[in-house]
N, C-alpha and C positions, 0 to 999 in steps of 0.2 A: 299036295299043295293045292287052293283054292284055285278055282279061274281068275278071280281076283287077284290074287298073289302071285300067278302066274302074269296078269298082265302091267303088272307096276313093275316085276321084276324086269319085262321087256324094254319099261321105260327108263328104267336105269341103266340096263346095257345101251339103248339109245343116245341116254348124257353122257354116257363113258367117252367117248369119245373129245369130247370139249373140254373135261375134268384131265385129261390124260395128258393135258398139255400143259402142268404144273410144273415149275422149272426149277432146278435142285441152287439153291443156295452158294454161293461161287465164295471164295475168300481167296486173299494174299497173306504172304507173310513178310513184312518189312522189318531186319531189325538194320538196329542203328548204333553205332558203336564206338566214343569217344576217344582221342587221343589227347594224348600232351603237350603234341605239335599244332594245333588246332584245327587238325585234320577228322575227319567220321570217315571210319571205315562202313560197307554200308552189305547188306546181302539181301535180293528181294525176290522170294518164291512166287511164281506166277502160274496158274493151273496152264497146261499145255491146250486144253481143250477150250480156254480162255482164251488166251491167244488165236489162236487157229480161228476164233469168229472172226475175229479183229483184222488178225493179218491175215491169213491162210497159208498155212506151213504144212496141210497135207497135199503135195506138188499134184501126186499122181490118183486121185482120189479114190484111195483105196481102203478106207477109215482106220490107216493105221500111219501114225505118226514116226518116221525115223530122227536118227541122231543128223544124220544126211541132211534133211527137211531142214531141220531146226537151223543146223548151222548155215544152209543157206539161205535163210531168212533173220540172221545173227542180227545185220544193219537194221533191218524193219523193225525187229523186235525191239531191240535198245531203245531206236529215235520213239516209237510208238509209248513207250514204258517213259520213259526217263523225259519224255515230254510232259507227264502229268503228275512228275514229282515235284513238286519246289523246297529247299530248303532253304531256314532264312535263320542266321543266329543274331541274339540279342546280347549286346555287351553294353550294359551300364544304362545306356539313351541312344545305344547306339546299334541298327539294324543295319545287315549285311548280306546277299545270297552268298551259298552255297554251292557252288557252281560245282556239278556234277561229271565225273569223268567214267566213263565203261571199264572194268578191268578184264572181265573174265563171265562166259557164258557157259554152260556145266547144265545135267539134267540133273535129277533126286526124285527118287519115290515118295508120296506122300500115303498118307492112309485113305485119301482116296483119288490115289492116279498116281500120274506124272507128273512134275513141273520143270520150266526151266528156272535155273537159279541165276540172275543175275548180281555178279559179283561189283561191285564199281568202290571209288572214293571221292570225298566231297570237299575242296578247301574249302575253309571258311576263315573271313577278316581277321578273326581273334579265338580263340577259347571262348566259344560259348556260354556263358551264363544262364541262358535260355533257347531252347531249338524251336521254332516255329516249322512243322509240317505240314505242307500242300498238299491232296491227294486226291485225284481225279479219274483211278485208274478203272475203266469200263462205267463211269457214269452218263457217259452216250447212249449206251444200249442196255446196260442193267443195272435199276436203281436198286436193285436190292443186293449189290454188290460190296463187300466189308475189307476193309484195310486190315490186318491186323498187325500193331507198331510192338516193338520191341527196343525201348532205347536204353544200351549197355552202358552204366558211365562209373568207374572202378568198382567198388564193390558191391554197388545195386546196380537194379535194373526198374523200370519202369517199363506199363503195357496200355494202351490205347488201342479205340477202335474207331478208324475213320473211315465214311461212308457219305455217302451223296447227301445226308443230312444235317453232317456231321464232318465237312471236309480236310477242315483246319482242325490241328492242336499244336498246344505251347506248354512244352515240356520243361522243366526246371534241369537245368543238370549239375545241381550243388545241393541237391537237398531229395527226396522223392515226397511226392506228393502223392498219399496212398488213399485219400478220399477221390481223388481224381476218378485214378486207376481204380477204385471201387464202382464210381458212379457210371463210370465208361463202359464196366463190363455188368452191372444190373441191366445197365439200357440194351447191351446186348441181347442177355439172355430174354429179355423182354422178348426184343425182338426176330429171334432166334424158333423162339414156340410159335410166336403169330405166322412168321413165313413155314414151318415145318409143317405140311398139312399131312403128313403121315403119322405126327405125332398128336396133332389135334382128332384127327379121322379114328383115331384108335381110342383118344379119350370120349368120342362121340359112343360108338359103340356100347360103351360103358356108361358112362351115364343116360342115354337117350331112353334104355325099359328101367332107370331107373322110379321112375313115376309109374309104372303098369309092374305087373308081377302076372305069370303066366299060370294061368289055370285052364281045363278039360280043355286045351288044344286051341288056344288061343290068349292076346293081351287081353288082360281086364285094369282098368285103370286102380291104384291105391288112392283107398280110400283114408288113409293119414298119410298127413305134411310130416310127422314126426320120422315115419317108417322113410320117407325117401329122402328127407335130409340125412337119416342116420346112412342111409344106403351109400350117397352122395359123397358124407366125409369118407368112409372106408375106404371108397375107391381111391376119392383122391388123397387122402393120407397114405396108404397102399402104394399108390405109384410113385408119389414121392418119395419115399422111403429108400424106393426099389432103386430107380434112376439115379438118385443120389449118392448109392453104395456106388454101382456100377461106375456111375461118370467119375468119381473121388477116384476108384481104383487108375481107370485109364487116364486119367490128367497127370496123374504124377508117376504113369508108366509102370506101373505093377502089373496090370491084363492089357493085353494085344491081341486084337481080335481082326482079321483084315476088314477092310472096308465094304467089299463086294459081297462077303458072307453078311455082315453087321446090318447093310442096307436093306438086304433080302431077307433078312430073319425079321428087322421092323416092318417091311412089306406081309409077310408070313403074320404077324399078329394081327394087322389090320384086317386082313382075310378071315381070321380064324374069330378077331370079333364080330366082325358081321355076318358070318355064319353063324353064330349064336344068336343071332337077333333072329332071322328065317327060320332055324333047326337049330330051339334053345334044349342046351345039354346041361350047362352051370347055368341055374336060375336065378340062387338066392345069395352066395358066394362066388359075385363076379370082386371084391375086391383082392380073393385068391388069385383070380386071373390076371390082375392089374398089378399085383405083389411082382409072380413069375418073368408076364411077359414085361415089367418095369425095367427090370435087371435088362434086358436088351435093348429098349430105347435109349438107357444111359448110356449106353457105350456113342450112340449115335449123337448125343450132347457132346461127349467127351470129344472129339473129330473136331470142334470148332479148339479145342484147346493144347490137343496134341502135339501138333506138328509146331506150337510156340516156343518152345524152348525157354521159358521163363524158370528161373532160378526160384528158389525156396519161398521166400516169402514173398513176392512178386504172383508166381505160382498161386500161392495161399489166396491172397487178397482176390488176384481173378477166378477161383474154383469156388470162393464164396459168391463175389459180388454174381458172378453167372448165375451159377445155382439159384442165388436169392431171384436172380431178375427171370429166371425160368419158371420160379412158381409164383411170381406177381402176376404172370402171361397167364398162366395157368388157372391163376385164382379167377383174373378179371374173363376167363372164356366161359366158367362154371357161373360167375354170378350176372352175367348177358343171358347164358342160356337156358338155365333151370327154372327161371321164374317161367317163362314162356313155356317151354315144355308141361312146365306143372299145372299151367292156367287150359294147357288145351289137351290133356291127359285121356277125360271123359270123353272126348268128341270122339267119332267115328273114323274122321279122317284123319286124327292121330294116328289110334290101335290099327286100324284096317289097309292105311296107305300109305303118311308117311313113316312111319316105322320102316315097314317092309320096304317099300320104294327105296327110302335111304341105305338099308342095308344091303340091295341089291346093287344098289349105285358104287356105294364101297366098296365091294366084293369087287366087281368087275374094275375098278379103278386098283386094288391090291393086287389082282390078278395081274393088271398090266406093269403094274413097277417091278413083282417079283419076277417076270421075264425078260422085264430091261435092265435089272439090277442085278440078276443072276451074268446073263450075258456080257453086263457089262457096254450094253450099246448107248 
């Protein structure tokens, strides 16, 4: 390695540390479940390590959360929860709260963790014609925190995703409304790639020597637009392809793959593509590597859909409208950042520093998730 390359590599182990404080993406699961009495039954998963910012339910701080803990923070947890729920049903011209009652606090695995399950039921004035949801839950301290709604009403179901943007929805419950639930979950997936910077950081990899191509022991810039466009779609045709088998499989429960391994394997590719940018091995057939390592990012898309429980065509409608909204994210990160890349290709400080620099950055950044993710910390 150059002294050059040796000392930008220093300077990305330097930024690692300020990079290393990227915060993993938090969800709930609300579903909501009509009766005939004009009661909702209601069940709302809440990350245990969520809580625990909020309240503090590890007593003896020993970074491991008991059944003990939880339960004697039962009160705090409900008031803290069910204070940022509001439920309001609409009959005819006519709006009512649903006054929320506690029934039952319960733990459940998720695919990735713990949660506690709070079980409760809602009166409401009449049989709803329309549910109006309120939802506030940790947009104190993280705005990139996602509701994810689930409301049962006899034979369908309907799915929402509410968020500090996005607080309110008004659910139909005599009809389903499947443009909604489409549009709800592209915005998602949208949103889903822009916050995942492990999933971006691995498509950096990838596209970044797509504008140089590696000859006698170093980048040299390509000299056609045609050769790195084509390069550009493979990859990203490639991953989608990939990600899209895999997420299809685990949303509707065919592959289960646990969380902690799934995390650390997408850590693992990140690593392993910016070790190709440093010590290139696959030079000219990286959309090979964006095929393989695809298949395992999807499992890590599928996580936001899993643990929903939506029924058949519900299911359908969110595995599309996601999907779709994950490669609009996707599309708009390749067409910000290629033109740029391609306009400073030739310069020195491309091929000579940030290349490498970034690659080193990565690395040491992949480095630190695969031992927090392995662990488990």
């Amino acid at each position: 390695m150059s002294a050059l390359l040796r000392w930008v590599s220093l300077l990305g182990l330097l930024l690692c540390p300020q990079l290393s404080l990227a915060h993993k993406q938090s969800d709930s699961y609300l579903t909501l479940t009509t009766t005939a009495d004009s009661n909702l039954q209601g069940q709302w998963d809440i990350a245990l390590r969520d809580l625990d910012f909020v309240v503090g339910l590890d007593a003896n701080a020993d970074d491991r959360i008991t059944w003990g803990e939880v339960k004697a923070q039962r009160t705090a947890i409900q008031a803290y929860a069910f204070q940022r729920l509001h439920l309001e049903s609409v009959d005819g011209g006519t709006r009512g709260d649903c006054p929320i009652s506690a029934r039952q606090l319960l733990i459940d695995e998720h695919v990735d963790g713990a949660y506690a399950v709070l079980r409760f039921s809602a009166a409401c004035p009449a049989l709803p014609q329309q549910l109006i949801v309120s939802y506030s839950l940790l947009s104190s301290v993280d705005p990139n925190h996602r509701g994810l709604l689930d409301l049962r009403t006899g034979n369908f179901n309907q799915a929402a995703v509410l968020s500090g943007v996005k607080p309110t929805v008004t659910l139909d419950t005599s009809a389903q409304n499947s443009q909604q639930q489409l549009r709800s979950f592209i915005a998602e997936g949208i949103w889903h790639i822009w916050q995942g910077y492990d999933h971006i950081l691995f498509l950096f990899t990838l596209l970044l020597p797509a504008v140089v191509v590696y000859r006698a022991g170093h980048w040299e810039a390509r000299t056609s637009l045609r050769e790195s466009v084509q390069d550009i779609l493979k990859v990203v045709t490639a991953f989608t392809l990939a990600h899209s088998v895999t997420l299809s499989l685990a949303a509707l429960g065919l592959v289960h793959v646990p969380s902690r391994l799934v995390e650390s394997a997408i850590a693992l590719t990140v690593l392993l593509g910016a070790l190709n940018i440093l010590f290139p091995v696959v030079r000219e057939r990286r959309w090979l590597v964006a095929l393989v390592f695809g298949l395992v990012h999807g499992l890590g898309f599928a996580s936001v859909l899993a643990d929903l429980g939506l029924r058949s065509r519900s299911l359908l409608q969110a595995l599309i409208g996601f999907n779709v909204g994950v490669e609009i994210g996707q599309l708009a990160i390749v067409a910000v950042l290629m033109p740029v890349i391609y306009l400073i290709r030739e310069s020195v400080l491309y091929r000579r520093l940030l290349l490498p620099a970034g690659a080193a950055t990565v690395s040491c950044l992949a480095i630190y998730w695969i031992g927090v993710r392995a662990l488990s910390l």
